[in-house]
Each structure stands twice: as structure tokens, then as C-alpha cells.
N, C-alpha and C positions, 0 to 999 in steps of 0.2 A: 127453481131456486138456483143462483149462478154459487158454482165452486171457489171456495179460494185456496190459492197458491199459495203451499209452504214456502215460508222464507230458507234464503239459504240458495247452496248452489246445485245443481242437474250432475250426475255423474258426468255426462259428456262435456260438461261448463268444465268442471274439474279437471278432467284429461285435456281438456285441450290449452286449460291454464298451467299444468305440469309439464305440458310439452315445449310450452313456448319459453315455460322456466327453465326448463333442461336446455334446450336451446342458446339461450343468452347466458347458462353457466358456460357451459361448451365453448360458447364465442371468448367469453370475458376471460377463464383462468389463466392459456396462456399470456396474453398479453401482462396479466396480473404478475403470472412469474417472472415474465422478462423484466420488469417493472422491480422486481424486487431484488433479482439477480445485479442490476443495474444499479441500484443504490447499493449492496455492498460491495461492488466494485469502486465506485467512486469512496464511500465510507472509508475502506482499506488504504484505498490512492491518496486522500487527504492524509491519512495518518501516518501513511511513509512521505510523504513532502514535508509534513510539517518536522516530523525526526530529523530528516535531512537540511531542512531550513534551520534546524534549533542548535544545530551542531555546526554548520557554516556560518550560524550570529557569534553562536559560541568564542569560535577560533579568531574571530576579529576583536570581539570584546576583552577578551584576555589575552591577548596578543601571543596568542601559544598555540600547538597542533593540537588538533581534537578529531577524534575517528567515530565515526557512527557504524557500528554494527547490527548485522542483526545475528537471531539468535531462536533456540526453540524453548528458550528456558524462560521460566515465568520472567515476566516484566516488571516489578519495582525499585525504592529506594533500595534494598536490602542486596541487589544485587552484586554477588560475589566477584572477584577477581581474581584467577582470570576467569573470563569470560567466552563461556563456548561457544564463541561464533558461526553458525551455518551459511551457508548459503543457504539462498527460499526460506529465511529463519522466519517463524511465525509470529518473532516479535522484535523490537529495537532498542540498545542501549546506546548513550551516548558520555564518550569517557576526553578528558583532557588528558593527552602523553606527556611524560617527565620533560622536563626541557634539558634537565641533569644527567649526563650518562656515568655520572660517577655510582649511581643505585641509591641517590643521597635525599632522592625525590617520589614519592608516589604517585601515581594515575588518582583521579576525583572523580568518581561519579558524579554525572550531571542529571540527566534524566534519563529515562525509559517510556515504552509506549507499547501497545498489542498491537498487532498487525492483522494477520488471516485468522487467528483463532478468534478474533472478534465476529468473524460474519464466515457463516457456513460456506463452504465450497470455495472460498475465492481460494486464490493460489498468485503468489507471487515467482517469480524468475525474474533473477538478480543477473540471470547470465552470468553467472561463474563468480562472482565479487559477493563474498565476508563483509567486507568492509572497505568505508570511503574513509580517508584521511582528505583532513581539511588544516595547510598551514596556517603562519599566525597572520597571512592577510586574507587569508578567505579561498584560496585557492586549491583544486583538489591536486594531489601528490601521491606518486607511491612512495610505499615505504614498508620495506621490511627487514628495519631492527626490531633486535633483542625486546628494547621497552615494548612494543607496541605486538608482537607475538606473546608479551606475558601478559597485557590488557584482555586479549581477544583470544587466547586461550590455542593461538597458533596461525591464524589468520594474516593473513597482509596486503597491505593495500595496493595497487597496479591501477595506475593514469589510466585514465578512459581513454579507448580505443575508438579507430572509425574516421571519419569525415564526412561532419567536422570531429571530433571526438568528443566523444561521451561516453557517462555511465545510466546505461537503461535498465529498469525494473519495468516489467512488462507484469501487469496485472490482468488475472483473467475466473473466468471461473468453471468449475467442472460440470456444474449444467447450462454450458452457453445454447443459444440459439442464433437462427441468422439475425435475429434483432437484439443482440446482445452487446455490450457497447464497451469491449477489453478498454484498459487507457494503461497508457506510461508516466513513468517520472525519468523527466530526464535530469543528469547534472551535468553541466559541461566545465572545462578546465579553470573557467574562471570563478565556478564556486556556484553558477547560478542553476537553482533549482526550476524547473518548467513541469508544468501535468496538461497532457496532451492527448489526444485521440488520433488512434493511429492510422484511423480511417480515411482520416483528410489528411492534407499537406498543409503546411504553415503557410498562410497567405495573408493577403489583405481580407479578403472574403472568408477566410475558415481561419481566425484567430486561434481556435482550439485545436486544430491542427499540431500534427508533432514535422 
């Protein structure tokens, strides 16, 4: 009389299904993490260009100065004045300055935004810069009066440096790897905002290039 075979699997089927599993976990995680590391650096990088963008619309639209700061203090409408501005702040306000220095005019909040406390680990470096001042045609400026030290809570604004000159936020994160893919924002004098990888050089060929 022939035997029949339990269904199902052989111990040794099994071991060598958990090993080829273990295997292809092994292989797959890091890349997974880079992968995630990766999008909250670009997540974070959109979210300081677009601050930076909304504040250089700003300054044209109303034909007046508007400074974008950042900040470690929660980000909403309700945000107080002044304004404690950090460097590496882990989030951004963006304020219109008096045009009045008689004290006969107030600063408006316009908007705010989260930055690093959005996505774990990233990190921002502002390189030294509180804040961009942007005049009424769009163009970045220092500036450190009175009004604009009471907005930003002591902060002041200083022209991007360099050549050509610019202001760089270098985004990065504390668990990079060699496949990890920091990126900038740059702003240059004339007000325009660029997000770039600093891996390449700006070319015809590497558009994304800083």
C-alpha cells in the first residue's frame, strides 16, 4: 500500500525559506532607510523654499520689506511678536516690517510653516542667518533696525555672502549614509529662491545641480 505525504512544509523547506527571507530582509532595510532618510530631506527642503518663496511673493505683492525667519517655537497664525528667531530654527515665520519708523505702524503676520520637527533627524544649517529680509521689489537686503530686531525678537538680516553671493541652508540628516542625498536652498541677491543637490554642479546635464 503507497504512503501519503502530509501536506504542508519539511522542517528543512522551512529553514531554508527563513533564511532566503532573512537574506532579502538584510539586503532590502538599508536601502529602505536611505529611501526614507531621502524623502525627509527633500519633505523639509520643499518646506523652507516654499517659506522663502512666500515671503519674496510677499515683498513684491505689497510693495513693502518682509523677513522670513526661522524659529524653534511652535509655527501658527497665533504667533507672537517678537519673534524668537534661531538659527537651524525648526520652523518659519514670515512677517511684513513697518514701513513707518515713526513706531506708528505694526509688523502682520503673514504665514508660518514646520521645518525639521516635521521629519525626524533632518537638520537644517542656515549658516549663521536668523533671517532673510526681502525689499519691496523682491530683493534680499540687510538690515538691522530697530523695527525688524523687534519682529525677530533680536535677529538681523546680513546680504548673502560668496561668489556669486548667497544665502545657503544646507539640509541634512543625522543618520546619513554614503547614499544619502543632503540638498540646499539657495537664495541669491536678486530674491530668487533655487533647491539643489550639492553633489553635482549646475550644468546643462545636472539641472539639479547647486
Amino acid at each position: 500500500m503507497l504512503s501519503r505525504r502530509a501536506n504542508g512544509f519539511t522542517l528543512l523547506e522551512m529553514a531554508v525559506t527563513m533564511s532566503v527571507f532573512a537574506l532579502l530582509v538584510a539586503v532590502g532595510v538599508p536601502s529602505m532607510r536611505t529611501w526614507i532618510y531621502n524623502v525627509r530631506i527633500r519633505t523639509v527642503s520643499d518646506a523652507l523654499q516654499n517659506g522663502l518663496r512666500l515671503a519674496q511673493a510677499e515683498s513684491l505683492r505689497q510693495s513693502r520689506q518682509v523677513v522670513f525667519a526661522l524659529t524653534n517655537s511652535a509655527a501658527n497664525t497665533t504667533t507672537p511678536i517678537p519673534l524668537p528667531a534661531s538659527v537651524n530654527g525648526t520652523s518659519w515665520a514670515v512677517y511684513t516690517l513697518p514701513s513707518m519708523t515713526d513706531g506708528s505702524e505694526n509688523p502682520n503676520f503673514i504665514a508660518s510653516g514646520i521645518l525639521s520637527s516635521a521629519s525626524s533627524n533632518v537638520q537644517i544649517n542656515s549658516n549663521g542667518a536668523a533671517a532673510v529680509c526681502f525689499n519691496s521689489t523682491g530683493h534680499v537686503i540687510g538690515n538691522a533696525s530697530g523695527s525688524l530686531v523687534s519682529v525677530t525678537g533680536g535677529a538681523t538680516c546680513a546680504p548673502p555672502a560668496g561668489v556669486p553671493p548667497l544665502q545657503i541652508f544646507n539640509v541634512t540628516t543625522t543618520g546619513a549614509t554614503a547614499d544619502t542625498r543632503p540638498l540646499e536652498v539657495q537664495v541669491n541677491l536678486g530674491g530668487q529662491v533655487h533647491l539643489c543637490d550639492p553633489a553635482f554642479v549646475l550644468s546643462l546635464n545636472n539641472p539639479e545641480g547647486c
